[in-house]
N, C-alpha and C positions, 0 to 999 in steps of 0.2 A: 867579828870572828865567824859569825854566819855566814858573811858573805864571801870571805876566804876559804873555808868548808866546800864553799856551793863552785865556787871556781876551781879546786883542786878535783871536785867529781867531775866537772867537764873536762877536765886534762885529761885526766883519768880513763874516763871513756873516751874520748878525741883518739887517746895515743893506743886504748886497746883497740878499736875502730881500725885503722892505721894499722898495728899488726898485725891482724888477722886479714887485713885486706891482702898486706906483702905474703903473709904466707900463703894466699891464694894465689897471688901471683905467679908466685915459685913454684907452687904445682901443677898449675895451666902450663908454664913450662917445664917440665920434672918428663922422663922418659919411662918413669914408673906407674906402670899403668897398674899393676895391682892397686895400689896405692889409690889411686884417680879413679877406680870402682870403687873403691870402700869410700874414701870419703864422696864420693859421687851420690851412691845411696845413704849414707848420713845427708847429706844437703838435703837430699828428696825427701828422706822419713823427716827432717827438721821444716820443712815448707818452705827451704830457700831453694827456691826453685830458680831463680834465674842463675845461683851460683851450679846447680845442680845442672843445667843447659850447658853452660861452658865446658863443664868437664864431662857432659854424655854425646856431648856432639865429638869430641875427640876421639871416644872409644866407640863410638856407632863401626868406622868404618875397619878402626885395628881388631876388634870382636868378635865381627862378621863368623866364622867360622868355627865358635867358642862355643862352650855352655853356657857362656852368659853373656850372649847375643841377643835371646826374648828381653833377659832382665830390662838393659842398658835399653835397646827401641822401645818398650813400653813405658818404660819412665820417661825416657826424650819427650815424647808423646803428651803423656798425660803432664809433666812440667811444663809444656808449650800450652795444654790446654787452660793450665790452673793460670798462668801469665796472661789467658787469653789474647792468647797467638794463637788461634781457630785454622786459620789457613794451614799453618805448619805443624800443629795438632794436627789435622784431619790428616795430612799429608803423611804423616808417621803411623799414624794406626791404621792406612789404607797399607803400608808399606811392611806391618805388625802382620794382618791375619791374614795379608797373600803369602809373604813369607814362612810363617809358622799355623797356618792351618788347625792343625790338629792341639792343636797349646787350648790349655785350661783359661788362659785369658782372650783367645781368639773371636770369642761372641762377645765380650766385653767391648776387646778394638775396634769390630764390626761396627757396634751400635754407636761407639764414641765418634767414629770414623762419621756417620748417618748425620749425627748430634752435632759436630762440629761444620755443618754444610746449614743446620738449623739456625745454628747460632750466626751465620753469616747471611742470613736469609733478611734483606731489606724492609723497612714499611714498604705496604703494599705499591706506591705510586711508584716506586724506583725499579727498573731492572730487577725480575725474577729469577736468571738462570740459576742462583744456589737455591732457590725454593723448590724448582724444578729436579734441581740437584739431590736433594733432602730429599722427596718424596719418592722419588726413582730408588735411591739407597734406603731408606726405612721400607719401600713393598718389598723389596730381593731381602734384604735382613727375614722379614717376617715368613717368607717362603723357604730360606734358610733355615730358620731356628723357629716352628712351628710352634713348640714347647717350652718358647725362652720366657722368661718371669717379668721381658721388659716387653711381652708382648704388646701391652692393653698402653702401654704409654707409648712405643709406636703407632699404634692403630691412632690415638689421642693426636700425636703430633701430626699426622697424615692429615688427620681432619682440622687440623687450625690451621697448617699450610695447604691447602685449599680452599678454602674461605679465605686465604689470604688472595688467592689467584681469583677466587669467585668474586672478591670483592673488586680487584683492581677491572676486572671485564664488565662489573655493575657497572663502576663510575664511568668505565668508558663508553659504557653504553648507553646510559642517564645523558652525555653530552650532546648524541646526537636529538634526544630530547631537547635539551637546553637550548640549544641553537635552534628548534624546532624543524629537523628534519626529520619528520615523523616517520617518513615509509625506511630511511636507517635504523631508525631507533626502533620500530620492530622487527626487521631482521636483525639486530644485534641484540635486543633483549631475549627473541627466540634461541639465538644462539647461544648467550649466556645461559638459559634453563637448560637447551640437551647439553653443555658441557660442563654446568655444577648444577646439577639435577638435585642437591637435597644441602645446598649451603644454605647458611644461616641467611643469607640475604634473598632467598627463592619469594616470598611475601614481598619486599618491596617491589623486584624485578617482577613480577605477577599484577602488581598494581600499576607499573609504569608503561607495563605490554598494554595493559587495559586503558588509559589514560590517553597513549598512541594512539591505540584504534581509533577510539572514539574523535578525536581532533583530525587527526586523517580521515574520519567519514565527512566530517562535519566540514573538510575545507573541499571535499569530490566534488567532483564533476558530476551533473545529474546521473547520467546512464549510472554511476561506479557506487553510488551513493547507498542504493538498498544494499549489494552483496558486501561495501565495509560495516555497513550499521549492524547486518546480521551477523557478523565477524566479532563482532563489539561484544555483542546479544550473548554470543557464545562464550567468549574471553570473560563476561562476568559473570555467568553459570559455570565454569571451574572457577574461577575466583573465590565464590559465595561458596559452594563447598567444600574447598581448602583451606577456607581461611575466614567460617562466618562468627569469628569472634575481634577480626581485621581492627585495627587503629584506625584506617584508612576504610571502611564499611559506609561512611555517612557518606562519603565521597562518589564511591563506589553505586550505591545504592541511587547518587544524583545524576550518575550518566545511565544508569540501567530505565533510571521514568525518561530523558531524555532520549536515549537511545528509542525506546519504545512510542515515542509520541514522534520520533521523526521514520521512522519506519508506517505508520500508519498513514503518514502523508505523503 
């Protein structure tokens, strides 16, 4: 008996499932667009958003020219987003506040527009141009909307997509290391501090510059030998006081006596 129960609620639902699909059907095709807004924003207040896609993407372009033009693109938008469809998210809320400007939800689309460039932004080892992308649209946002309440989380995300870019120009720079080509590996470590001067990884890249020298003195040519050691000398007196609570200090502190005893000879 139970299990006859249990198979008439699957039918049951099966066949509501089923009609409710046909009658979506029918209004995807229906030339009534009143109709295809309202139930449009019911699917969106309901969180069915992909059925709410279907019928905002119809009335995006017959809209156009309506009152309820912002509505229908900021929902497209934000249902793209919640689907996470980022690309074509960002792409409707870039399309949101060129269009309507002056709209109460225009610093919203802005930042989503920002947001959605974040969300497409790679682990560091891959192709950066949407991080580049991100960072570029959150500083114009912030110079836009000086007073806006998502200030302190864009300033937040600028700084973790750059330490994302400071990180991928570490590793690259650690390889000319690795491979021990030391006189690269300090022009790109150099390069890596003036162009992420205060990332989270400034102390490793500080230890690795110091690391260079010192093996780059140590493999010169007599004449070259004193001015890399005193380069060395120097690289670990900012080192020592940037950083004289270092991981890396014992380390550090073992090329500062060697540095020093080969400079004396």
């Amino acid at each position: 008996m139970l299990r006859k129960k249990s198979y008439l609620l699957i039918f049951m639902a099966l066949a509501a499932g089923l009609l409710t699909s046909c009658k979506y059907e029918k209004l995807l095709k229906s030339s009534n667009y009143q109709l295809k807004y309202r139930k449009a924003k019911e699917y969106y207040e309901e969180e069915e958003y992909n059925r709410a896609i279907g019928l905002l993407e119809q009335l995006n372009p017959v809209l156009k020219a309506t009152d309820r033009a912002d509505t229908t693109l900021f929902y497209l938008a934000d249902s793209y987003y919640e689907q996470n469809d980022f690309i074509l998210a960002g792409h409707h809320f870039r399309e949101f506040y060129k269009t309507f400007g002056n709209h109460q939800w225009a610093e919203e689309a802005e930042f989503m527009s920002a947001y959605c460039d974040y969300e497409l932004s790679p682990r560091f080892s891959l192709d950066q141009t949407n991080t580049q992308k991100a960072i570029t649209a959150f500083q114009l946002f912030i110079q836009r909307h000086p007073k806006s309440p998502k200030l302190s989380e864009a300033n937040d995300i600028i700084i973790e997509l750059r330490n994302k870019l400071a990180k991928k120009d570490y590793m690259s720079s650690k390889l000319y290391y690795d491979m021990e080509d030391y006189k690269a590996a300090i022009v790109a470590f150099k390069n890596c501090l003036q162009q992420y001067p205060n990332s989270k990884y400034r102390e490793e890249v500080k230890y690795y510059l110091l690391k260079s020298r010192f093996i780059y003195a140590s493999r010169s040519v007599k004449k070259k030998e004193e001015e890399r050691f005193q380069e060395t000398l120097d690289e670990y007196y900012t080192f020592l006081s940037e950083f004289p609570e270092s991981e890396y200090m014992d380390d550090a502190k073992k090329i500062f006596e060697e540095t020093k005893s080969n400079l004396k000879n």
